[in-house]
C-alpha positions as CSV (number, residue, x, y, z in Angstrom):
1,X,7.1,24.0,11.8
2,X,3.6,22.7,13.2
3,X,0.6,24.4,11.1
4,X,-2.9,25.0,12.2
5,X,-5.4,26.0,10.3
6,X,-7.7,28.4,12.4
7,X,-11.5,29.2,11.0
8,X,-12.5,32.0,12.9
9,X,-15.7,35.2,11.9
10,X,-14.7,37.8,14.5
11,X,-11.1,39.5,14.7
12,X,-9.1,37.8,17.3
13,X,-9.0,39.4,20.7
14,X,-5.5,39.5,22.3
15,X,-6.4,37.1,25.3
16,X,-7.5,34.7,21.4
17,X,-4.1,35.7,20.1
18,X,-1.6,35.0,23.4
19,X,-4.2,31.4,23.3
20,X,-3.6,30.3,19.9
21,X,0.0,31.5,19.4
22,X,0.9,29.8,23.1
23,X,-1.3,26.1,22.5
24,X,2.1,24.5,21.1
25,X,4.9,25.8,23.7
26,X,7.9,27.1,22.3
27,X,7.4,25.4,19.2
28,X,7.2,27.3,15.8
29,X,3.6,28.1,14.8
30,X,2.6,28.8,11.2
31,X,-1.2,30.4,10.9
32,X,-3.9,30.1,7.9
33,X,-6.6,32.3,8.8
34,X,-10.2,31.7,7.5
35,X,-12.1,34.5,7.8
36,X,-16.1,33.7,7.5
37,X,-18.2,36.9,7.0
38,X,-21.4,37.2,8.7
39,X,-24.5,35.5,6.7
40,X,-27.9,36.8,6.4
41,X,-28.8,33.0,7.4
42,X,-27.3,33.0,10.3
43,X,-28.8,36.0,11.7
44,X,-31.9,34.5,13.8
45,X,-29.2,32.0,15.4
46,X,-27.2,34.6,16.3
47,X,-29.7,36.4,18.0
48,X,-31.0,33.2,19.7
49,X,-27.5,32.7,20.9
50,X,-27.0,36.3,22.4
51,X,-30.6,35.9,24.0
52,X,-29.3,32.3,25.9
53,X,-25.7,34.3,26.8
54,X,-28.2,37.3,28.4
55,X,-26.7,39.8,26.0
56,X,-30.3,41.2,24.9
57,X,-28.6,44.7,23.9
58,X,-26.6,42.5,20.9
59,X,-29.7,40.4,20.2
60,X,-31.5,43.6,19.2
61,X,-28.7,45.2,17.2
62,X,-28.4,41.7,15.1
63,X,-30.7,44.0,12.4
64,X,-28.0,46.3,12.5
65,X,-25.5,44.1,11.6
66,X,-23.7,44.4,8.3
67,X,-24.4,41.0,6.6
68,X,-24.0,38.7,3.4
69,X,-22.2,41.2,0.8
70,X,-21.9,44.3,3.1
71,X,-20.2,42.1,5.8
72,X,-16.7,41.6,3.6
73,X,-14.9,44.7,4.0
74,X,-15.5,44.4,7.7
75,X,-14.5,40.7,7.9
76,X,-11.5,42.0,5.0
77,X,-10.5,44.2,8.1
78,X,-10.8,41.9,10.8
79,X,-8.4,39.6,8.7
80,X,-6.3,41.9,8.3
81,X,-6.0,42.8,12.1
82,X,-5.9,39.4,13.2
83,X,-3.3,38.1,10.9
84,X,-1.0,40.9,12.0
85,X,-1.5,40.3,15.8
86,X,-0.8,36.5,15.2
87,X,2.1,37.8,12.9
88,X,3.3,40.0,16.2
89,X,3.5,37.2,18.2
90,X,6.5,35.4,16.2
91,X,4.1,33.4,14.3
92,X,4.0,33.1,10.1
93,X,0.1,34.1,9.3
94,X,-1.5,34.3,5.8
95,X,-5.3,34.0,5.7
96,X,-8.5,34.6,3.5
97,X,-12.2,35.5,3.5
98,X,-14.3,32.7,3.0
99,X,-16.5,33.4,0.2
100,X,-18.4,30.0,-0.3
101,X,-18.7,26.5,1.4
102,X,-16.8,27.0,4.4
103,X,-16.1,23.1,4.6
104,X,-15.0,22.3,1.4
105,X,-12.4,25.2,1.8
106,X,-11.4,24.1,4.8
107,X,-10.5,20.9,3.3
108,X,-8.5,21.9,0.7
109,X,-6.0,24.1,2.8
110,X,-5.4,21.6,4.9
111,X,-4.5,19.5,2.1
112,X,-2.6,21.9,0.4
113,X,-0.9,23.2,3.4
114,X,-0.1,19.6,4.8
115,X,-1.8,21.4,8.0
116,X,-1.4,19.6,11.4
117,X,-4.5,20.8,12.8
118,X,-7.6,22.8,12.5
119,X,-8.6,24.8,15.1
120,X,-12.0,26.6,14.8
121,X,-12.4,29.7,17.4
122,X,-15.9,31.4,17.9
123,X,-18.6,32.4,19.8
124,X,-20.5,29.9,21.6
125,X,-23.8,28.9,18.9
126,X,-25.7,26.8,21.2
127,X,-28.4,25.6,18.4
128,X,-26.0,24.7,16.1
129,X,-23.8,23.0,18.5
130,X,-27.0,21.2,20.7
131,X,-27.6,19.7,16.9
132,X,-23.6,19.3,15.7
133,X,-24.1,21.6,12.9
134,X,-21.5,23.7,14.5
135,X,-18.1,24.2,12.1
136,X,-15.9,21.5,14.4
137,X,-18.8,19.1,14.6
138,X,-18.8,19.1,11.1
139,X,-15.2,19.6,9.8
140,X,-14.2,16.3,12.3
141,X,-15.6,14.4,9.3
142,X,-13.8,16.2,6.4
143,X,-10.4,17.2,7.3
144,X,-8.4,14.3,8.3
145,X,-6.8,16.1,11.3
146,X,-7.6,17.0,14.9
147,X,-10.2,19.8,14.9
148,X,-9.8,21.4,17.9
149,X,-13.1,23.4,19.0
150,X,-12.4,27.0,21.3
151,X,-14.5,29.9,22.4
152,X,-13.1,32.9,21.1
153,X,-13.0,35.5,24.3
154,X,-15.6,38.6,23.8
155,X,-13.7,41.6,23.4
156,X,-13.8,44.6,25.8
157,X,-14.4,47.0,22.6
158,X,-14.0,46.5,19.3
159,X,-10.9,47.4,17.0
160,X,-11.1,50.7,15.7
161,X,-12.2,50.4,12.0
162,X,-15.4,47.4,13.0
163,X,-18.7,48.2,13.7
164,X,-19.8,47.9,17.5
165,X,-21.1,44.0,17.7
166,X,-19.4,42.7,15.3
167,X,-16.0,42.4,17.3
């Protein structure tokens, strides 16, 4: 069974899930989620990036957004929904929130999982990306395994149960 270990912070859209659960053919797929709440830090480079993607509307609702400790039982339910559509597509999913240092955790499921890959689905973050502090710039020099960089898709609403913008 091939294993990726996918590092995502929005729930995965169907068009993410049929993506992911097709990249390796008819072979069988096993899924650990990591779930990244949203971070008070990274609030001015979000908006930045909605303001280069013309979506002014989200760059002004970034204020709005539920962040640092608020932002876990919305990112607890986006787990959850994504590990069951991965889970409805044949796949084996488990997953968890990431709580601290998103690298180092990275790290160690892969080498607790004997992962084969990491791939790391988001939005586009063009600052962090222009200056490879983006999560695959970065994990390409701690994992060990191909990192595998993808866009997520931007959903058409969000799931019931998260708060418009953050899905």
């Amino acid at each position: 069974m091939f294993t990726s270990v996918l590092m995502i912070e929005q729930p995965l859209t169907p068009a993410d899930v049929d993506f992911v659960a097709s990249l390796h053919g008819d072979d069988a797929v096993s899924f650990v989620v990591l779930m990244q709440p949203r971070g008070d830090q990274d609030r001015l480079l979000r908006a930045i990036d909605d303001v280069a993607l013309g979506e002014l509307d989200r760059a002004v609702q970034e204020a709005e957004e539920p962040q640092g400790h608020t932002a876990g039982q919305p990112a607890e339910r986006a787990l959850t929904h994504s590990l069951e559509a991965l889970r409805a597509t044949g796949s084996e999913a488990v997953g968890q929130l990431v709580e601290r240092h998103p690298l180092d955790l990275l790290r160690s499921v892969v080498e607790e999982t004997g992962a084969d890959e990491v791939i790391v689905l988001t939005a586009p973050h063009f600052v962090e990306e222009f200056f490879h502090r983006d999560w695959a710039s970065r994990a390409r020099h701690k994992v060990g395994v191909p990192v595998l960089k993808l866009f997520s898709h931007a959903p058409d609403e969000p799931y019931e149960g998260t708060p418009q913008g953050e899905g």
